[in-house]
C-alpha positions in Angstrom: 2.4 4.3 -8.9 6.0 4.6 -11.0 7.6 2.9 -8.2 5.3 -0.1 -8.1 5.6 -0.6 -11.3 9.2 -0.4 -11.7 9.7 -2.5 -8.3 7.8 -5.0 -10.0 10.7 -6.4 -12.2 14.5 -7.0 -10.5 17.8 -5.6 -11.1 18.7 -6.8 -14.5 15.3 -7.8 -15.8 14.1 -7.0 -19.3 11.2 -4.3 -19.1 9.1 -6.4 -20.9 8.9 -8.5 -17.5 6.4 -5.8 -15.5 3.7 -6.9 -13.8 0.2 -5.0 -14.3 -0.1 -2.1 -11.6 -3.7 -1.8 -10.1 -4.0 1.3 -8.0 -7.8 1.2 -5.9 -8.6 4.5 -4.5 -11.2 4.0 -2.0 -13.0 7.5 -1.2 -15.2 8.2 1.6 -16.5 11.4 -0.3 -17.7 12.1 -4.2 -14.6 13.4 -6.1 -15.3 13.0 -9.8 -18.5 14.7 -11.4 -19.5 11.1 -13.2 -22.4 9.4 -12.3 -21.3 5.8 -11.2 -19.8 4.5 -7.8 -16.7 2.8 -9.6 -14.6 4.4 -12.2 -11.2 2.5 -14.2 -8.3 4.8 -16.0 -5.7 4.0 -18.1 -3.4 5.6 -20.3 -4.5 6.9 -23.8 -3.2 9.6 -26.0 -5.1 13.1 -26.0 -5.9 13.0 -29.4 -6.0 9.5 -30.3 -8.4 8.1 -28.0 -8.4 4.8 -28.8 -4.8 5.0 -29.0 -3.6 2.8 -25.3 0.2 3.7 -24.0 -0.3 0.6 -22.1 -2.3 -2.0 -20.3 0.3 -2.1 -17.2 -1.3 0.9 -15.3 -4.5 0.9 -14.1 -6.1 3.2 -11.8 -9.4 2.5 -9.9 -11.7 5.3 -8.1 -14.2 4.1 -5.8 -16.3 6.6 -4.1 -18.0 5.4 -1.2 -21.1 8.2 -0.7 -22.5 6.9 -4.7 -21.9 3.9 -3.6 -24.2 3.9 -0.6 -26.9 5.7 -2.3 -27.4 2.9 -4.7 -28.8 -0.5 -4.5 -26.9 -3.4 -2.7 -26.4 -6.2 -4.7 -25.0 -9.5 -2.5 -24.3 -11.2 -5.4 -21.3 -8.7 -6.9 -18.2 -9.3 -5.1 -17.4 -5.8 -5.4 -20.2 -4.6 -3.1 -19.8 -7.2 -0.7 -16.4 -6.1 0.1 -17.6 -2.2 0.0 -20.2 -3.3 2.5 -17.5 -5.4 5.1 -15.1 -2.1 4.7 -17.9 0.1 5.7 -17.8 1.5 9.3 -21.8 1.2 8.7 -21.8 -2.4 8.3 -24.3 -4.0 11.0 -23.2 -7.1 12.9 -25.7 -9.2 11.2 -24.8 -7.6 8.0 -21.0 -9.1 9.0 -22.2 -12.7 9.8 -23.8 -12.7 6.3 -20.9 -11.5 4.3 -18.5 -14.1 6.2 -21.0 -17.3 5.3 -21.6 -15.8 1.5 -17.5 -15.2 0.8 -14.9 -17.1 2.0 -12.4 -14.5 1.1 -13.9 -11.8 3.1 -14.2 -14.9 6.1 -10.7 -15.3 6.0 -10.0 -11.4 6.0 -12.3 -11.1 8.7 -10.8 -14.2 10.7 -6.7 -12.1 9.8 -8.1 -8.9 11.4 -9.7 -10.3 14.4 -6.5 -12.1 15.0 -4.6 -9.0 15.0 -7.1 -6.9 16.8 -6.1 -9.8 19.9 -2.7 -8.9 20.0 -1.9 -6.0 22.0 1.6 -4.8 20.3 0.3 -5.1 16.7 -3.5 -2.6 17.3 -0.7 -0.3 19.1 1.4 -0.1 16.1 -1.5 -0.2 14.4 -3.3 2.7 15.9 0.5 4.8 16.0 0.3 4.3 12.4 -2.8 5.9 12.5 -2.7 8.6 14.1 0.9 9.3 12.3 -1.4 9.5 9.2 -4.0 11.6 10.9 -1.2 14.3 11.8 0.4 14.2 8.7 -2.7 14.9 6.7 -3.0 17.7 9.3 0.4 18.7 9.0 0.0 19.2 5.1 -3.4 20.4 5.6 -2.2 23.7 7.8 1.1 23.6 5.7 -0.8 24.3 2.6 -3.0 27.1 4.4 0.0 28.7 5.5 1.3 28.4 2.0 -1.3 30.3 0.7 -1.6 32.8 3.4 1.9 34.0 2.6 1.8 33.7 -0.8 3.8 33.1 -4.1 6.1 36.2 -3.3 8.0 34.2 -0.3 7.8 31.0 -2.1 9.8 33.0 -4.9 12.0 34.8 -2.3 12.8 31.8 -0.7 14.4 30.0 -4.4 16.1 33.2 -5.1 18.2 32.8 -1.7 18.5 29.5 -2.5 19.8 30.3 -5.6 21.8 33.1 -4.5 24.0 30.5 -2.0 23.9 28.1 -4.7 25.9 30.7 -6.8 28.3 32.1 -3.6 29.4 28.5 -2.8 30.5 28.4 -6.5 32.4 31.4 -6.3 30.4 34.2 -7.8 30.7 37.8 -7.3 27.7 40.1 -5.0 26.6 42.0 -7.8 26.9 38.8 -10.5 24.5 36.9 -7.7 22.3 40.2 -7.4 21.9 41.2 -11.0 20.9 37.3 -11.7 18.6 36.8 -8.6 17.3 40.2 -8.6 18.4 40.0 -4.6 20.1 42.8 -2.7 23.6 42.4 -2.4 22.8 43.2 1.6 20.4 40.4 1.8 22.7 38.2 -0.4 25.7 39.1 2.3 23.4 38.1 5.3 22.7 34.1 3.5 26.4 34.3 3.1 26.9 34.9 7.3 26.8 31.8 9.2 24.1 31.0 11.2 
């Protein structure tokens, strides 16, 4: 969210030239404990609520499963474009969101388009599945993480450490009295591999 925000002004730009920075988070599961569908952040000081940092960051949580569960109203633009990004969407339910919204009829008209060309719902669908195996990638990283622990995350920054400090010239028992490291393991980082 930084980065948008600081990519919204150019090289040499005063800061008072950002642009407000919308982030929508669309859920497909409940993730805060509040009641409503559609929730708004911004930036206010701990102790002095009504104390704003800013009005250039704003972040939006829409979760999908409240949303459902509640009434559709056609005339909110908001749930009209919940209901076209819904897998559940009918057909019918489609046709009647196109004639009602002319922005969601020329969304609609931009994705059919691409779904016609052959090269572009290939990268499409790579790009897909790239996000599907890198959410499984961090997913079974994470497990794997916790399976083995603090104690090898904290082994693994003290060799770190430890070659850090032989690469600057530091003595074995210097590097082992700091890193709490054996000065045998600390001479088997130092081997090359």
């Amino acid at each position: 969210m930084g980065r948008l925000l600081a990519d919204s002004i150019r090289e040499g730009e005063d800061y008072s030239q950002l642009k407000k920075t919308i982030c929508i988070n669309i859920l497909d599961f409940a993730f805060l404990t509040l009641e409503h569908y559609h929730h708004s952040f911004q930036l206010y000081e701990d102790r002095a609520r009504q104390y704003r940092l800013t009005d250039l960051i704003e972040l939006n949580f829409i979760e999908c499963p409240k949303f459902r569960a509640g009434p559709y109203r056609s005339e909110d633009p908001l749930h009209r474009w919940l209901r076209f990004l819904d897998e559940r969407t009918t057909p019918e339910q489609l046709e009647e969101l196109i004639e009602m919204d002319p922005t969601i009829r020329n969304a609609e008209e931009r994705l059919s388009h691409l779904s016609e060309d052959d090269m572009t719902r290939m990268l499409y669908e790579a790009r897909e599945k790239a996000q599907r195996d890198r959410i499984s990638f961090l997913k079974d990283a994470w497990e794997e993480g916790r399976e083995t622990g603090w104690e090898s995350g904290q082994e693994s920054a003290k060799a770190e450490i430890a070659l850090h400090m032989l690469r600057e010239g530091m003595d074995l028992d210097t590097i082992a009295r700091l890193t709490g490291l054996s000065p045998q393991r600390i001479r088997q980082l130092a081997e090359p591999k």
